[in-house]
N, C-alpha and C positions, 0 to 999 in steps of 0.2 A: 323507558330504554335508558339503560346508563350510558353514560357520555365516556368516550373514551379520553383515557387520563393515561400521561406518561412521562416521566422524569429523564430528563437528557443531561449527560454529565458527560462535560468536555465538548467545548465550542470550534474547535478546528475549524480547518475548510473542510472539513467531511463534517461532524459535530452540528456544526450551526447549520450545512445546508440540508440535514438529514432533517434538524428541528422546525427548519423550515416549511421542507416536504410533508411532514406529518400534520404542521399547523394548516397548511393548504389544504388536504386531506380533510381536514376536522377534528383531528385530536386537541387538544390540549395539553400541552405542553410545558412543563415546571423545567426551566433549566438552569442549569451550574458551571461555573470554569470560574478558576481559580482568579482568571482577571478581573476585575468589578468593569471596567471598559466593556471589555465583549458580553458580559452578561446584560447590564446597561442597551448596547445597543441592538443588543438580539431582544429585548425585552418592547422596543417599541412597537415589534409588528404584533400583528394580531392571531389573537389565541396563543401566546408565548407569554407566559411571568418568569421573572427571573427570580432563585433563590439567591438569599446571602452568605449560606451556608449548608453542608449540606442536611443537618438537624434539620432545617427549613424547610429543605426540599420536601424530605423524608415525611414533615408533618403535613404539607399541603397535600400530600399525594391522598387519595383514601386507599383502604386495604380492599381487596386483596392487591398489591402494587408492584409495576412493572418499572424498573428502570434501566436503563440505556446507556453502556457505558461506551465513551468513544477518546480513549486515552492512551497516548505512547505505550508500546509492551514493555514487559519489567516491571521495574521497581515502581515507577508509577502509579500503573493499575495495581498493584500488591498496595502500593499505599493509600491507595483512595478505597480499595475494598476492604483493608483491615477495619478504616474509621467506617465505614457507611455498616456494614455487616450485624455490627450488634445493636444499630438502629432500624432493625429491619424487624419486621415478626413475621410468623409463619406461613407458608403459602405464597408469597414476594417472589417475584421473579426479576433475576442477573441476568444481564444481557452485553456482554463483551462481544463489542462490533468492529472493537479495533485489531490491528494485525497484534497477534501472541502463536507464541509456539503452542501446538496442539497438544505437548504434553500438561503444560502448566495448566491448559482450559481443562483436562482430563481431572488433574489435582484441585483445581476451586472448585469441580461442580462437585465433587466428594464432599471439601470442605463446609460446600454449602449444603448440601444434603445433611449432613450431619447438625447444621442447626437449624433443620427445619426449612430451607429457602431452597430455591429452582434454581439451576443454573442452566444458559443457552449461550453457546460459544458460534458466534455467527461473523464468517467472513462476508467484507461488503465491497463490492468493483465498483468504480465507477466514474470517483474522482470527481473534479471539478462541474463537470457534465453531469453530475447526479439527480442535480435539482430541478433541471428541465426534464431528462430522458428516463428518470429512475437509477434505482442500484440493482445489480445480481446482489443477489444476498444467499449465501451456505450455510447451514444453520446446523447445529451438533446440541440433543440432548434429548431428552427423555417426553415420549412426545404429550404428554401434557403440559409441559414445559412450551412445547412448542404450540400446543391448539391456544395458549391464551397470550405466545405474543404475534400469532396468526394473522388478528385483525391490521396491528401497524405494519408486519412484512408487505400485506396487500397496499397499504397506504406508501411504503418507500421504492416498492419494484413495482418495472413493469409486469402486465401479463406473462406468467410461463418465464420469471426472472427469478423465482426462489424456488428454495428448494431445501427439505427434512433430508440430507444428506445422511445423517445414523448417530449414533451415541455421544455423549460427551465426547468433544474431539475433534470427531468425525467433517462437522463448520470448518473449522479453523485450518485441518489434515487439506482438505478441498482446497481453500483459500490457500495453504501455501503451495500447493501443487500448481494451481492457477497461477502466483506471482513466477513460478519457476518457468514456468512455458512464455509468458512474459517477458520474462530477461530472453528467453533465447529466438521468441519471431523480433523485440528490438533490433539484438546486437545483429541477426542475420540481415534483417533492412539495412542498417547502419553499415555493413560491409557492403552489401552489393551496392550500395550509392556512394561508398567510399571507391570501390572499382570503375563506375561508370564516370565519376569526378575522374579521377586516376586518368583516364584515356584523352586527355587532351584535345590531341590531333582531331577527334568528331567533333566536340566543341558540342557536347552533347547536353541538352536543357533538362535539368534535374524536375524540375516542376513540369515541365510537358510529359516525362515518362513516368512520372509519377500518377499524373491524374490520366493519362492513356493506361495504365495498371490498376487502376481502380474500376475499370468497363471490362469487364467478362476474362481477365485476368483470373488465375489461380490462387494468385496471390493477393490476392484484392483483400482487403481487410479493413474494420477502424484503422487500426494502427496506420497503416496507408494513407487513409481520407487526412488524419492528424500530419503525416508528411507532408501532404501533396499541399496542404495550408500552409504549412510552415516553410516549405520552398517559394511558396506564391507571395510570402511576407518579408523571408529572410534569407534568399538561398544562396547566399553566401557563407554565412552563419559567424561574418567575423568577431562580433561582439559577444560569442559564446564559448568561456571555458569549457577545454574536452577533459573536465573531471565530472563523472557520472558516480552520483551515491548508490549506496546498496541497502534496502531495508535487509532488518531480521531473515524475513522469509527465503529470499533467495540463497542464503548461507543452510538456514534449515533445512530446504530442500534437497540442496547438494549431500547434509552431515543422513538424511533421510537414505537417499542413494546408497551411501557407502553402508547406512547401517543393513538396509536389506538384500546388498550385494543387486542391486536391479542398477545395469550401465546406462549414465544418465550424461554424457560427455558433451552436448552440446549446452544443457541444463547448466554444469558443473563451467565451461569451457566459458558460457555467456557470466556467470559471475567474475572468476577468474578475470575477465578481460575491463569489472568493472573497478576489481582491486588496483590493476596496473595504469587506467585512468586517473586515481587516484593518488600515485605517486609509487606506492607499494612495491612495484617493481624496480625501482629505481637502484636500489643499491644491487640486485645481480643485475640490470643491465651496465652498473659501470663494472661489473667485474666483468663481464662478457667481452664490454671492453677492452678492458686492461688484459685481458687474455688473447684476444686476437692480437695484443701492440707487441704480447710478449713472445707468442711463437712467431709470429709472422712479419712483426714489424708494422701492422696496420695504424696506418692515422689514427689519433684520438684525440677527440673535440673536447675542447675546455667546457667547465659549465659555464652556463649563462644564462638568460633567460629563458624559463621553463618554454619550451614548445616551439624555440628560433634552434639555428641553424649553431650556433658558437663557433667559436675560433678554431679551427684545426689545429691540432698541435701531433708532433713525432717526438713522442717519448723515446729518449736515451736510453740503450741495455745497459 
């Protein structure tokens, strides 16, 4: 019986605990990231070598060869697949596990088809929590492509967590439809506990209604379970800047919407609100501003520190 063998490039928090997962599993695992630290210390556990380079990887692996990329979208993964690509030979299987736009997955699996190689464009949930609970994993490509990296989907998901979604793409198409529903059950939690915060006068416990929402609630969710901890920890939340980042996907999703004309406003409306977290909005809300000072005569607060109250000030006509 051949021993399963498989090559992990890029050590992240997803990367290393995917290499992890599969080592636990019983694979064996050849892995790579650019740091010599993280490859070093992902290399002391067992069934994990670390390459030096990815020539090295490429040679420890045997053929027919599976590897596993888990690298920022962009220019990144384009630059780590242009050098690895013509160290590859024929019948090798590509496996981008990382967030990329489903059109770009569409274009390498061509590119690899063209020299002989497999490509599998596979979206992975799961986060930090992957390594105890498993990943969902979406997989997109041509399905022999998919029966031979079959055996480690079974090793990283749980039961009935993956899934041959459809053609080159098709992985990735999934995965960012998934991040886009994502942003919009957050930002809706994150309102209605900004309202129930809001009402004062009840003097109402964010972590009691939070973990009574998680019992036979509608709304009951991870996402929820992940609340009702972080109120039990933190529920105040003073030590936490209200600037929330945006991956790729959540922007794709929305540029998807418009392309197919399918109305997608809470999708579109939960990004939007992560832009204006970020500062983004900031120059039309001072003209919003300055527009209310100028028909109306409305107060306008000086800047100051970002997310206090500032100086009021009555701009002169």
């Amino acid at each position: 019986m051949r021993t399963m063998q498989i090559g992990m490039i890029g050590l992240g928090r997803m990367g290393a605990n995917m290499a992890r997962r599969l080592a636990r599993g019983g694979a064996n695992v050849i892995a790579w990231d650019r740091t010599a630290a993280v490859r070093r210390a992902l290399a002391r556990e067992r069934r994990i070598a670390a390459a030096p380079d990815l020539a090295s990887l490429v040679q420890e692996l045997k053929a027919p060869r599976v590897l596993w990329l888990m690298l920022p979208a962009g220019k990144v993964t384009e630059g780590i697949l242009a050098q690895l690509q013509p160290l590859l030979a024929k019948g090798d299987v590509l496996v981008d596990g990382a967030n990329a736009n489903y059109k770009d997955s569409m274009r390498r699996a061509a590119e690899s088809a063209a020299r002989g190689l497999q490509y599998v464009d596979a979206g992975v949930s799961g986060g930090v929590w992957g390594l105890a609970n498993g990943y969902a994993i979406m997989l997109g490509g041509e399905a022999r492509a998919i029966r031979r990296v079959t055996p480690f989907v079974k090793l990283l998901a749980p039961p009935k967590g993956w899934l041959h979604c459809g053609p080159s793409g098709a992985g990735h198409y999934v995965k960012m439809i998934h991040n886009g529903i994502e942003y919009g059950l957050m930002q809706a939690y994150a309102e209605g506990f900004a309202l129930l915060a809001g009402k004062r006068e009840f003097g109402l416990n964010m972590a009691a209604v939070a973990e009574l929402w998680r019992h036979g609630s509608v709304v009951r969710s991870w996402l929820l379970d992940l609340m009702a901890d972080n109120f039990r920890r933190n529920a105040a939340l003073d030590d936490i800047a209200p600037v929330v980042a945006d991956s790729g996907e959540g922007r794709w999703a929305a540029i998807e919407a418009v392309e197919l004309g399918v109305p997608a406003p809470v999708l579109s409306l939960a990004l939007a609100m992560r832009f204006a977290s970020q500062g983004q909005g900031d120059y039309g809300a001072k003209q919003l501003a300055q527009l209310r000072n100028s028909f109306g005569g409305h107060a306008v607060e000086s800047a100051g520190v970002r997310g206090g109250r500032g100086v009021r000030k009555k701009k002169k006509s």
